[in-house]
C-alpha positions as CSV (number, residue, x, y, z in Angstrom):
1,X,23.8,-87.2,-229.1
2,X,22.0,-87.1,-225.7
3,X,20.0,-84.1,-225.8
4,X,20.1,-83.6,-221.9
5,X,23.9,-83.2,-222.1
6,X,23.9,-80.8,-225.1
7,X,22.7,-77.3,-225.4
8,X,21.4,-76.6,-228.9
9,X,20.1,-73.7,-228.2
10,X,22.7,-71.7,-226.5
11,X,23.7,-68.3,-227.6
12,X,25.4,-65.9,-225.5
13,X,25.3,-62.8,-228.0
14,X,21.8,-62.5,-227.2
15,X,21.2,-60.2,-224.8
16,X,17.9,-61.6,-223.2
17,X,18.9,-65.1,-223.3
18,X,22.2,-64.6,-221.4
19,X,20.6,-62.9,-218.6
20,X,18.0,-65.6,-218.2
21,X,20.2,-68.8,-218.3
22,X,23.3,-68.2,-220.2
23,X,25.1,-66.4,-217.7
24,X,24.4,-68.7,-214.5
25,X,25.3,-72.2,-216.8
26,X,28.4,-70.0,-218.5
27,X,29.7,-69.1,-214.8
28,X,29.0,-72.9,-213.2
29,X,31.0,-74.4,-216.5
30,X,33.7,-72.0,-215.5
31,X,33.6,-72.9,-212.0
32,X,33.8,-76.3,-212.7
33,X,36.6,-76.4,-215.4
34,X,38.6,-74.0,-213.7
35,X,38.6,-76.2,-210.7
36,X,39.9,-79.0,-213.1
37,X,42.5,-76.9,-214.9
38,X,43.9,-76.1,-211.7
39,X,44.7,-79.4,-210.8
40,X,45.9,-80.0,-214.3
41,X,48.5,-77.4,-213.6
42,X,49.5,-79.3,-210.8
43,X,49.8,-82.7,-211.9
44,X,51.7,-81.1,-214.9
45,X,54.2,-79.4,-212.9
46,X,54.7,-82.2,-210.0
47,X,58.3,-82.8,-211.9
48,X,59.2,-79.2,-211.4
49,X,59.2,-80.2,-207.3
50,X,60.2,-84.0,-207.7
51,X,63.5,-83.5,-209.6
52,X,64.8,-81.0,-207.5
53,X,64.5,-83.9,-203.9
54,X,65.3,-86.9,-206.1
55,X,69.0,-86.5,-205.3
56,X,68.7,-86.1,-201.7
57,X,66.6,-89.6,-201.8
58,X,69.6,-91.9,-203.1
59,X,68.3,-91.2,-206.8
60,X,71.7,-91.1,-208.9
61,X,70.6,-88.8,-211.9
62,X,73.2,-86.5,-213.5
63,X,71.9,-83.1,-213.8
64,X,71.4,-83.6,-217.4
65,X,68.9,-86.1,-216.8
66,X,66.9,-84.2,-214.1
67,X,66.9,-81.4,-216.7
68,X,65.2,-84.2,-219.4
69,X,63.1,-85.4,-217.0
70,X,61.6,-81.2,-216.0
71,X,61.6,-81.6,-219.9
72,X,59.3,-84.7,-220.6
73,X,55.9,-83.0,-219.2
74,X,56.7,-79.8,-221.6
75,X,57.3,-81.9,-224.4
76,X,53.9,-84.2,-224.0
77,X,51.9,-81.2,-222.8
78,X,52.9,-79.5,-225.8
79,X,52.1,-82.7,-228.3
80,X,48.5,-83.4,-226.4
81,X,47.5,-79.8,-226.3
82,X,47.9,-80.2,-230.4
83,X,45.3,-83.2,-229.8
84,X,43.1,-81.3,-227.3
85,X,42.4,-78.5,-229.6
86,X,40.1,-80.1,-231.6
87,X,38.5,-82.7,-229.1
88,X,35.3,-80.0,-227.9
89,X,33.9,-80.0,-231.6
90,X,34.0,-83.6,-231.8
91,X,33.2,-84.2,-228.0
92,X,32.0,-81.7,-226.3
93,X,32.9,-80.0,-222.6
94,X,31.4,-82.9,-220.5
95,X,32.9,-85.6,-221.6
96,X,36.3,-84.3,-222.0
97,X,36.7,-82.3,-218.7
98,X,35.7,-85.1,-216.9
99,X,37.4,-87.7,-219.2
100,X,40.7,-86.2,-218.7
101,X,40.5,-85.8,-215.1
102,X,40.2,-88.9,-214.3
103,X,42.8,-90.5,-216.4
104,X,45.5,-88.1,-214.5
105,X,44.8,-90.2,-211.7
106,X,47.0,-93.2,-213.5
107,X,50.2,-91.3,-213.4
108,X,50.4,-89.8,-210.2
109,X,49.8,-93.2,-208.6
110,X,52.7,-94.3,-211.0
111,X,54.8,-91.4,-209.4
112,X,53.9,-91.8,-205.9
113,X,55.4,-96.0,-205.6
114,X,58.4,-94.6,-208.3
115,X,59.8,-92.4,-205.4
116,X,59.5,-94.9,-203.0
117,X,62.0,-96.8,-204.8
118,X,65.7,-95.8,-205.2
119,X,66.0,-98.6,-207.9
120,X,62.9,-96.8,-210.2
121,X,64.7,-96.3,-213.6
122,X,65.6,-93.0,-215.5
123,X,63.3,-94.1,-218.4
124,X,60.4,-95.3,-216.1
125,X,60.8,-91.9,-214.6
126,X,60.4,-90.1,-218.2
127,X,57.3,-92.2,-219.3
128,X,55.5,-91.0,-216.0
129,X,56.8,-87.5,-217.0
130,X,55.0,-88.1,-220.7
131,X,51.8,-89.2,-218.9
132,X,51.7,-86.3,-216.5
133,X,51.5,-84.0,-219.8
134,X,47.8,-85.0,-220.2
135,X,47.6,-82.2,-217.1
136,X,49.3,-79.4,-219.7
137,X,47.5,-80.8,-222.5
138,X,43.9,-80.1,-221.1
139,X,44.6,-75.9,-221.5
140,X,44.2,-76.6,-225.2
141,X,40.9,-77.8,-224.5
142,X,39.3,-75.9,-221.7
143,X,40.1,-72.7,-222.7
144,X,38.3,-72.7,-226.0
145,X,35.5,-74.3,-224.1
146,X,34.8,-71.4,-222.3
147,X,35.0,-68.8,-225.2
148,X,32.2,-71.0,-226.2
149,X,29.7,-69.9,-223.2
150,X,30.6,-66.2,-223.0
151,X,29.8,-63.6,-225.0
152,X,32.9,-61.9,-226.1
153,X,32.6,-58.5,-224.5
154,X,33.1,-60.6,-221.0
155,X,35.8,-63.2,-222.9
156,X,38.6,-61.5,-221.7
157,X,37.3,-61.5,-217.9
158,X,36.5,-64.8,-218.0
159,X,39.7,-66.9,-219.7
160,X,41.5,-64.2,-217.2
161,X,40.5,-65.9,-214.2
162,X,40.5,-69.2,-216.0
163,X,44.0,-69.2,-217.0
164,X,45.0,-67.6,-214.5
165,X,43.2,-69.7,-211.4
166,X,44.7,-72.5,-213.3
167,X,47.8,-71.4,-213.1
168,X,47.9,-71.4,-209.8
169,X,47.9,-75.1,-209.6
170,X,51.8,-74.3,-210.6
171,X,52.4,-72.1,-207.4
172,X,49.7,-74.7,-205.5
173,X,52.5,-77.8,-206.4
174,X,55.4,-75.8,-205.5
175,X,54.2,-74.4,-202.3
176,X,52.2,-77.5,-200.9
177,X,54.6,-79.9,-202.0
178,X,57.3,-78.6,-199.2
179,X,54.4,-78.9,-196.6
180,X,53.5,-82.5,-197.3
181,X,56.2,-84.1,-197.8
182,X,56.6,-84.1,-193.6
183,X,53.9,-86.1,-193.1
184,X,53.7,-89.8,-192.9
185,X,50.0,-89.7,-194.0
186,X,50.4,-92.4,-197.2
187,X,53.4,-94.4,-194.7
188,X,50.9,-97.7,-194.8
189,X,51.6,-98.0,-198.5
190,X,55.5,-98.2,-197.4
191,X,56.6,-94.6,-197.9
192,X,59.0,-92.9,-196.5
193,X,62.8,-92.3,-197.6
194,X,65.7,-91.1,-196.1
195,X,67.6,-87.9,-196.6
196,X,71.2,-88.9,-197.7
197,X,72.8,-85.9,-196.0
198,X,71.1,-85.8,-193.1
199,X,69.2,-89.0,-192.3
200,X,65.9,-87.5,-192.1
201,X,63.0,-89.3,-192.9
202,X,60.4,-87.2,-195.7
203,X,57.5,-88.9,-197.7
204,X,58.0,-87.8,-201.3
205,X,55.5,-90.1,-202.7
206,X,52.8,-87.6,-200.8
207,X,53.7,-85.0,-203.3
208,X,51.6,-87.2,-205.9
209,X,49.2,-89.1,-204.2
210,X,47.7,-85.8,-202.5
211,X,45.8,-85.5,-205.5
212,X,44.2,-89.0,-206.4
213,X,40.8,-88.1,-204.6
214,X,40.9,-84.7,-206.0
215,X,40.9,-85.2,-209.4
216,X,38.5,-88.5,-208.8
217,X,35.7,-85.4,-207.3
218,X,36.8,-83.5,-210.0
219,X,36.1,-85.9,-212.8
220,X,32.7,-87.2,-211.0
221,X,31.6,-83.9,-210.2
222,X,32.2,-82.7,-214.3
223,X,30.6,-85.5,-215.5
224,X,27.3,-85.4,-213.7
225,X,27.4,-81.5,-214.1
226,X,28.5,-79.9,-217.0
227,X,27.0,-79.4,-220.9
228,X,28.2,-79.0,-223.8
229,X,27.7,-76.5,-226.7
230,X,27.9,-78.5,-230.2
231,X,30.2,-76.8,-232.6
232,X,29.7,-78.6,-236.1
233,X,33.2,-79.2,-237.0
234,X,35.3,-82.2,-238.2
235,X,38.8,-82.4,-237.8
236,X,39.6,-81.7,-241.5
237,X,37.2,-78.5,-241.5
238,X,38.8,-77.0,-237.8
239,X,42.0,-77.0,-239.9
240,X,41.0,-73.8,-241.6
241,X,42.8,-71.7,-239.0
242,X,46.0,-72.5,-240.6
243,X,44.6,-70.4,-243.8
244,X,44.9,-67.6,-242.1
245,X,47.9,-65.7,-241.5
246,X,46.8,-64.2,-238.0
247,X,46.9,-67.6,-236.2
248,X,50.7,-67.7,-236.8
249,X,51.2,-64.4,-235.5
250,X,49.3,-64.8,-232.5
251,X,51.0,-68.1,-231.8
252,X,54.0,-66.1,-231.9
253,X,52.6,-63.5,-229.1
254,X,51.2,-66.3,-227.1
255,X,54.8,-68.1,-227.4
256,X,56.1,-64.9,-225.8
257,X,53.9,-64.7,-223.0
258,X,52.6,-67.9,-221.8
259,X,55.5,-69.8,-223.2
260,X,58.2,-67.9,-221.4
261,X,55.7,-68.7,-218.0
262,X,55.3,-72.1,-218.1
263,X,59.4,-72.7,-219.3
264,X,60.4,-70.2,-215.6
265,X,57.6,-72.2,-214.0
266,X,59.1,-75.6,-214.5
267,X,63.0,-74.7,-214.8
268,X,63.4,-71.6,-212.1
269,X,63.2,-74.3,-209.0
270,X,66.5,-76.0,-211.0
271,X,67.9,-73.2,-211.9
272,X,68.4,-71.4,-208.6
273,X,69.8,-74.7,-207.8
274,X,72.7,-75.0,-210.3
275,X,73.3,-71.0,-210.4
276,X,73.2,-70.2,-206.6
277,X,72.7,-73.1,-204.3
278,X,76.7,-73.6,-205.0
279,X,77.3,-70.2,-203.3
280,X,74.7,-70.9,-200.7
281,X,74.4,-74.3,-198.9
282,X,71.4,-72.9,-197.0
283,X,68.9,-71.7,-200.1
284,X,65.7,-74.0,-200.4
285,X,64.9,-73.4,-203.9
286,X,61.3,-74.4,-203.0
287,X,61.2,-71.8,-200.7
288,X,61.5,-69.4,-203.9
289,X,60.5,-70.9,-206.6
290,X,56.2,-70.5,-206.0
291,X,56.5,-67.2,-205.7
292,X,56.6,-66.8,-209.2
293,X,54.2,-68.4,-210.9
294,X,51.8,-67.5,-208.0
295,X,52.3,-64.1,-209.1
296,X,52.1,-64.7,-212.5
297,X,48.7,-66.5,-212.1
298,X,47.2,-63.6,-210.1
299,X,48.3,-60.7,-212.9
300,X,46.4,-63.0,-215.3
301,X,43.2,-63.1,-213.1
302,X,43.8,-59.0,-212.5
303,X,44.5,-58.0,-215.8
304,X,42.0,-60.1,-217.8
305,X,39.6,-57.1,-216.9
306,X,41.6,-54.6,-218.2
307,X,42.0,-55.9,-221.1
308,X,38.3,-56.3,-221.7
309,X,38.3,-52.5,-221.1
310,X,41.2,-51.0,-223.1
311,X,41.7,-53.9,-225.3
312,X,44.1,-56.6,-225.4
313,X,47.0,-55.1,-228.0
314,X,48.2,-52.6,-225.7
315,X,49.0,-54.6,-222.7
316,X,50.8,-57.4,-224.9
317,X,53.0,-54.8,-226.2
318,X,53.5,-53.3,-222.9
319,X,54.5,-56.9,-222.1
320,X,57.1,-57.2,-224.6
321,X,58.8,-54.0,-224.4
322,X,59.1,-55.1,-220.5
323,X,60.1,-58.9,-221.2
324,X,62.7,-57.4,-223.5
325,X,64.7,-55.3,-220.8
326,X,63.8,-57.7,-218.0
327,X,65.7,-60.4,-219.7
328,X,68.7,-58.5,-221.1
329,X,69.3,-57.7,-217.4
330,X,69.5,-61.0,-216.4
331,X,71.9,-61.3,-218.6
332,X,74.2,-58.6,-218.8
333,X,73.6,-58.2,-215.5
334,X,75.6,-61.3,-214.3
335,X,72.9,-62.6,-212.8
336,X,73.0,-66.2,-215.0
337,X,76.7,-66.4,-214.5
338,X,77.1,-65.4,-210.6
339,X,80.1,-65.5,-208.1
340,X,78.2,-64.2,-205.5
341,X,75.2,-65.2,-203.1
342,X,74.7,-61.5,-203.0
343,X,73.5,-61.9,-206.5
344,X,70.3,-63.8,-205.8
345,X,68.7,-60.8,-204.8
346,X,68.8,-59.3,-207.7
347,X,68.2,-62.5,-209.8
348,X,64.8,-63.3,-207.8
349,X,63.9,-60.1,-208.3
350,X,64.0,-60.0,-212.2
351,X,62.6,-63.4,-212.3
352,X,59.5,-62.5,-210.4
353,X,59.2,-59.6,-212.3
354,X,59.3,-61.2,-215.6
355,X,56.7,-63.8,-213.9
356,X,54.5,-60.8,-213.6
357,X,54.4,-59.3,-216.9
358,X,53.9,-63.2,-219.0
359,X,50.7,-63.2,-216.1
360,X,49.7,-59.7,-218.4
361,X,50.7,-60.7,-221.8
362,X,48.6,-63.7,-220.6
363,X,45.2,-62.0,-220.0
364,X,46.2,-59.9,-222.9
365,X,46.8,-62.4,-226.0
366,X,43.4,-64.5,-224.7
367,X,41.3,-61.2,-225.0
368,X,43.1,-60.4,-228.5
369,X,42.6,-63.8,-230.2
370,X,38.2,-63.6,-230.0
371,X,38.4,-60.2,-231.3
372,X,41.1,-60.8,-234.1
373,X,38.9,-64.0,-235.5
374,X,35.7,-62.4,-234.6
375,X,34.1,-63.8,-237.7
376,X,34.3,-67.2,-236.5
377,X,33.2,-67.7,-232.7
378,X,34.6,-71.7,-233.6
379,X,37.8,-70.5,-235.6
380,X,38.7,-68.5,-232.5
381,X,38.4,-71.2,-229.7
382,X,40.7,-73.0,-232.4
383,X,42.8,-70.5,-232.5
384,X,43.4,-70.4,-228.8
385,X,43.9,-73.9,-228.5
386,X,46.3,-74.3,-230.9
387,X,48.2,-71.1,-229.6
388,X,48.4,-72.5,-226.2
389,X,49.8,-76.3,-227.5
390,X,52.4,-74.2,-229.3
391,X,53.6,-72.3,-226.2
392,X,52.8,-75.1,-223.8
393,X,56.1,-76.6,-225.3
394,X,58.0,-73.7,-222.4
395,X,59.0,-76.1,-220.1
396,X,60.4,-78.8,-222.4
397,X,62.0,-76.0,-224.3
398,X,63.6,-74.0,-221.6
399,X,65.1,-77.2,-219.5
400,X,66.4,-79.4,-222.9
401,X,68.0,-75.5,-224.4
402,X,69.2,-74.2,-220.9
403,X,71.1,-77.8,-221.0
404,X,72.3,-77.4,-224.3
405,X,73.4,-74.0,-224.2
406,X,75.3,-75.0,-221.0
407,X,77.4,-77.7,-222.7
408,X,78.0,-75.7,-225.7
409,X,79.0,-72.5,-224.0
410,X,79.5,-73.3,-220.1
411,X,76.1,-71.5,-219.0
412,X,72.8,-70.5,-220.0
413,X,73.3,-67.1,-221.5
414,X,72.8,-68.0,-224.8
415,X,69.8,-69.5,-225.0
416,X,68.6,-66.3,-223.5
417,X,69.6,-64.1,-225.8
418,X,67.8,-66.2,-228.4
419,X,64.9,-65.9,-226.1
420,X,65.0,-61.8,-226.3
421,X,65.3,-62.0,-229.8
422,X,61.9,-63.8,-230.1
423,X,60.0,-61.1,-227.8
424,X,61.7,-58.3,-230.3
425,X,59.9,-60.4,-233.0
426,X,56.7,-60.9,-231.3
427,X,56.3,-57.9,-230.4
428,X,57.3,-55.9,-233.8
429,X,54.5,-58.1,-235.1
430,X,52.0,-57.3,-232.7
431,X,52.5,-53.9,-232.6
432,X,52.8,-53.8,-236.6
433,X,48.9,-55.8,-236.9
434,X,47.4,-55.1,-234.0
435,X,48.6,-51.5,-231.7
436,X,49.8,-49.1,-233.7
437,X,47.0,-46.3,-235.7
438,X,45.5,-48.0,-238.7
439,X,46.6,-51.7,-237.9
440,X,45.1,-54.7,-240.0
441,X,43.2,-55.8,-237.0
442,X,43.0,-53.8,-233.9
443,X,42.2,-55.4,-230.5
């Protein structure tokens, strides 16, 4: 172990000690890994933007496929965030902050020369998705990181504006992506396709090689910067958190609010394109679709706060209660099945709002989870990793079930009503253990 990397010494319940140094290396960690998380978000959700110009491009993928390939990231983010939650015990922050930036850089070159050919293969196209996962599977590692360096009556502030600066790199894809794709800045690597309907000339492969140098600063800049805190664990001992009844339970709150964030985040683009771009030739769903997780990612950042002042429980409940009604509007409210363009008023409204609510329960379930394992400072970095993989399986979830519930039933209305029934149970649960007067665990 290379003792100028580590801190052995580092304890941020002590009062004396955080002033001194604790608080200016807890805040620079946070700087720096929030930086990286951003861009994780991004590279994660580059398929959310891709799938949705692919068409136009002379790409011949049913919308089945473009649904599976929005998928693939969810389902490999989900399955690496499983890996990443026990990789800061055995490797500490430095290494794998500024490991796993850098190796992001492999895929979104793969992406950028893929949509510069029209002959690039569905299944080529789903591996890159896969690889682009390592950007959702580096939440499961971060976030517990930071829990490490702050003392837990500032937890809640700080994975606030972690998660939810990081989030943003959703809204920075989404809302960047429509800007660069003009510009014939990457044209000497042969860019540079042609609009079927129109015969005008964007660069999609910009979209993906905008962030090469990015994440090659990033990953330089973590590993000459950042420490690490050792946290004796093996793999075999960090498995403890599945003894305990509580790490179910807030997987299933987490599930509710981060997972229902990240499935709109990658699907809404798509969606607005099957449900109302039929009834309106002129909506952009890009022009929409970053609206929500941008708003989502600043009521994390805002609300991380309050939740360090009146407790996490509160606000997650508020959260379900309102996910519940949001959702049974969009349903009963025709807004999934619509005949009219006048609808999509109405149906970006509820969608932003339910955006803004998962950006609460967000701030909320991260404050909860150090305070419901406050025994074990390591069990509840454990706990929030494994939480996050869990949920982090939204976008592969909500694009392969929207699909399915569309060839089953003709649209998406069912796999929503399975959604409200799994915010009724979530939140029954949290207000049974954690809100309600004489709870097992209040937070």
């Amino acid at each position: 172990m290379n003792d100028s990397h580590w801190l052995t010494n580092y304890d941020s319940s002590n009062e004396e000690f955080w002033k001194r140094s604790g608080k200016k290396t807890a805040w620079k960690t946070l700087t720096i890994t929030t930086a990286a998380l951003t861009l994780s978000f991004a590279t994660w959700f580059l398929y959310s933007v891709i799938v949705i110009k692919l068409p136009h491009i002379g790409f011949q993928f049913t919308d089945d496929q473009l649904f599976w390939m929005g998928a693939m990231p969810g389902l490999a983010g989900g399955l690496l965030r499983i890996v990443n939650t026990f990789l800061i015990p055995i490797y500490g922050t430095r290494k794998v902050v500024s490991v796993s930036s850098l190796i992001k850089i492999i895929p979104v070159v793969m992406l950028g020369f893929a949509v510069m050919n029209p002959e690039t293969s569905f299944t080529y196209f789903m591996v890159i998705g896969f690889l682009l996962g390592i950007g959702g599977g580096d939440f499961s590692s971060f976030m517990p990181s930071t829990s490490l360096f702050f003392p837990k009556k500032e937890a809640g502030t700080a994975l606030g504006i972690q998660a939810g600066i990081g989030n943003f790199g959703v809204s920075l894809v989404q809302l960047l992506s429509p800007l660069v794709i003009s510009l014939s800045i990457f044209s000497f690597m042969g860019g540079g396709e042609i609009i079927v309907e129109t015969g005008k000339t964007i660069y999609l492969e910009n979209i993906a090689f905008i962030y090469v140098i990015p994440l090659f600063i990033i990953g330089i800049w973590a590993w000459f910067s950042l420490k690490s805190i050792p946290v004796k664990a093996s793999f075999k001992e960090q498995l403890d958190i599945f003894k305990d009844k509580h790490t179910l339970y807030c997987t299933m709150t987490y599930i509710m609010t981060f997972g229902i964030f990240a499935g709109f985040s990658a699907s809404f683009p798509m969606m607005i394109k099957n449900l109302y771009v039929p009834l309106d030739k002129n909506l952009d769903p890009l022009q929409f679709a970053f609206y929500g997780p941008l708003i989502g990612s600043a009521s994390r950042v805002i609300f991380g706060k309050v939740a360090d002042k009146i407790g996490g429980a509160l606000l997650t409940q508020v959260t379900g209660i309102a996910l519940i009604i949001l959702i049974c509007r969009l349903i009963l409210g025709g807004y999934l099945t619509p005949t009219s363009p006048d609808q999509f008023e109405g149906f970006l409204f509820i969608v932003l709002a339910i955006f803004f609510f998962t950006g609460i329960g967000n701030a909320a379930t991260f404050k909860q989870f150090p305070v419901i394992f406050s025994d074990s400072p390591r069990k509840a970095a454990g706990v929030i990793g494994w939480t996050a993989a869990v949920a982090a399986f939204g976008p592969f979830v909500f694009n392969v079930l929207i699909t399915q519930s569309r060839m089953m039933t003709g649209d998406s209305r069912l796999f929503f009503w399975f959604l409200v029934v799994g915010c009724v149970m979530a939140t029954a649960v949290n207000w049974h253990f954690y809100t309600k007067s004489g709870c097992e665990r209040p937070c």
